[in-house]
N, C-alpha and C positions, 0 to 999 in steps of 0.2 A: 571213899565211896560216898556221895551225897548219902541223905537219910531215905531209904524206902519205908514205903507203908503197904498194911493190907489193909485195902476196906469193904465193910463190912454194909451191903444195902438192904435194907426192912422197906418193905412197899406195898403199900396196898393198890395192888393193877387195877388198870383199867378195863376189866372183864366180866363177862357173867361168872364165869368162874372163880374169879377169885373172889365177888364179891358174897360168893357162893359157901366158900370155904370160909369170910369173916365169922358169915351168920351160924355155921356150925361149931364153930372153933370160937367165938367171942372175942376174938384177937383181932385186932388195928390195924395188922399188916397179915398178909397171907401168904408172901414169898421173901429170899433172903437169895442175894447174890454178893458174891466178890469182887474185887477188880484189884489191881495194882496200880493205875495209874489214877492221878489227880481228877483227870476230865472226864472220869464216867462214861467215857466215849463204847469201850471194851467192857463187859462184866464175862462174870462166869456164873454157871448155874446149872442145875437140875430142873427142868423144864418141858413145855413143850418143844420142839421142833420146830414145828410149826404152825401158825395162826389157823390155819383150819380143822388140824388132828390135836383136841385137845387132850386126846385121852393117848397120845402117842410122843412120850417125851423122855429124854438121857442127857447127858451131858449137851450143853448148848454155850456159844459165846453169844451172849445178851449184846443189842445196838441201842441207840437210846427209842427207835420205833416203838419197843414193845413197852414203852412208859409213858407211849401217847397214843390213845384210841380213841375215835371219834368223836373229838376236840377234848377230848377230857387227859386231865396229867397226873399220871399216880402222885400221889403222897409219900415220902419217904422218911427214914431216919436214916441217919448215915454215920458209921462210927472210923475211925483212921486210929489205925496200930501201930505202933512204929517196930521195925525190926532190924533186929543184927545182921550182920553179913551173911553170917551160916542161917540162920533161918531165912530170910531172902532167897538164897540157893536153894534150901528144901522146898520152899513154894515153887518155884522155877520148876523145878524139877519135876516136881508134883504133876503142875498145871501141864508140862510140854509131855509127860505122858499120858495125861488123858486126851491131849488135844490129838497125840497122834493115834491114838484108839478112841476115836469118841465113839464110833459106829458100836464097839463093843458096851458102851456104859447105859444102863436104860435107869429109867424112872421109877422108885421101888413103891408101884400102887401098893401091895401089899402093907407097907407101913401107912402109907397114907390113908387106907380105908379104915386102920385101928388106931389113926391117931386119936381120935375122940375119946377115948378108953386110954390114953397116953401107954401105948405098948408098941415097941419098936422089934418088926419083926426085921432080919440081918437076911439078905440076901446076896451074890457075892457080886459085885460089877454094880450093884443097883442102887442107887439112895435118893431119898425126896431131897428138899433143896435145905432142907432145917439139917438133916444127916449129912449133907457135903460140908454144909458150911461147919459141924463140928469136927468134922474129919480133918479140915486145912485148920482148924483153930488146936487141934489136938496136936496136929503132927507139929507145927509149929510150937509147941510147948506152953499153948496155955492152960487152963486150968478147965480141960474139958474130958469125960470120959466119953469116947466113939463108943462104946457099948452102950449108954443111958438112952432112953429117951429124953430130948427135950423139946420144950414147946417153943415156937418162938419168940415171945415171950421170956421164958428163961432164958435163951441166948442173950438176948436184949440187955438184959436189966446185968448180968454179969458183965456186958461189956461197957456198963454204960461211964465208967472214966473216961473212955474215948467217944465220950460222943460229938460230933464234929461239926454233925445239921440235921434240922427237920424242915419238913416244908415240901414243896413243890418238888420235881424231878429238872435239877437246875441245866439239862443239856437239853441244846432244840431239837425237835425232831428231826429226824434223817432220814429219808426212805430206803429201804431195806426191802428188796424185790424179793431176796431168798427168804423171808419169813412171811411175806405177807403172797406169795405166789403161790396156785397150786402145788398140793406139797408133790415133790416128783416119786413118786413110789407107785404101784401099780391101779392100789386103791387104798383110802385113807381107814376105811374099815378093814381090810386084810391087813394093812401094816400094823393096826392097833392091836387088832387079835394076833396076831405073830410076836409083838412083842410082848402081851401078858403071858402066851402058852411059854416062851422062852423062861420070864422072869419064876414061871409057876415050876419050867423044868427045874431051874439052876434050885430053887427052894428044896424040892425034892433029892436033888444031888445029895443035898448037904443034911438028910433027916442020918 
């Protein structure tokens, strides 16, 4: 089998938001995505949905759209992992069960509003995009605890033997109708609040 890799993206968007999240968090980059492939074309992420509901977001396959906004091109850092056979299959495996339940996986505001105070609260289907990314680093057997919080930042700097590139977001834009379109949901406000009361039930599940 050629050699696969997992890579690992640090970016600072091109957003109000994200630029939102440097200035509270002091950190460079404010999101972290995965991919499997070379050409960046696919990521994976904890995110929003979509560009108009930012406060409405779960599991997402990222396009390289969401790294170019009005003419502006995130900044990244990019790290490439190389992996075994059987860890290959455990990402596979991983990624094509969430991709077939994405609808179940939401955005864990919960940890993200205590990130600043670095406390990671566990909610079950839920994680920010710093907790996925420890999640696939973990199950793959690196040297991650899924129970920690960490910053990103700390993800960073442990991985940083593989670091592969910084710079620019090296894939052109693409347009991407499904993220950048009225999100289709009844109303962008009842979908947001449907899915905090959700993330606030499943919290309460688990007291």
């Amino acid at each position: 089998m050629p050699q696969k890799y997992l890579y690992v993206l640090f970016s600072a968007t091109p957003y109000r938001m994200g630029s939102l999240i440097r200035r509270v968090t002091g950190e460079p980059y404010n999101h972290v995505a995965i991919g499997t492939e070379a050409d960046l074309r696919r990521l994976y992420a904890f995110a929003r949905r979509y560009y108009r509901t930012p406060l409405y977001g779960g599991f997402v396959t990222e396009k390289p759209c969401r790294y170019h906004h009005n003419g502006v091109t995130a900044d990244i850092r990019l790290y490439r992992l190389p992996l075994t056979q059987s860890q290959w299959q455990t990402l596979d495996t991983l990624l094509q069960g969430m991709r077939d339940h994405a609808e179940r996986y939401l955005y864990n505001h919960l940890s993200a509003l205590t990130a600043p105070l670095h406390i990671k609260i566990r909610v079950r289907d839920a994680f920010t995009c710093a907790e996925f990314a420890v999640k696939v680093l973990s199950a793959l057997g690196f040297d991650f605890d899924p129970h920690k919080f960490y910053t990103l930042g700390a993800i960073a700097r442990r991985l940083e033997p593989y670091h592969f590139y910084s710079g620019p977001f090296p894939v052109e834009n693409e347009p991407d109708s499904s993220f950048f379109a009225p999100a289709p949901v009844p109303h962008p406000l009842l979908a947001t609040s449907r899915s905090f009361l959700t993330l606030l039930w499943r919290k309460a599940l688990s007291w």
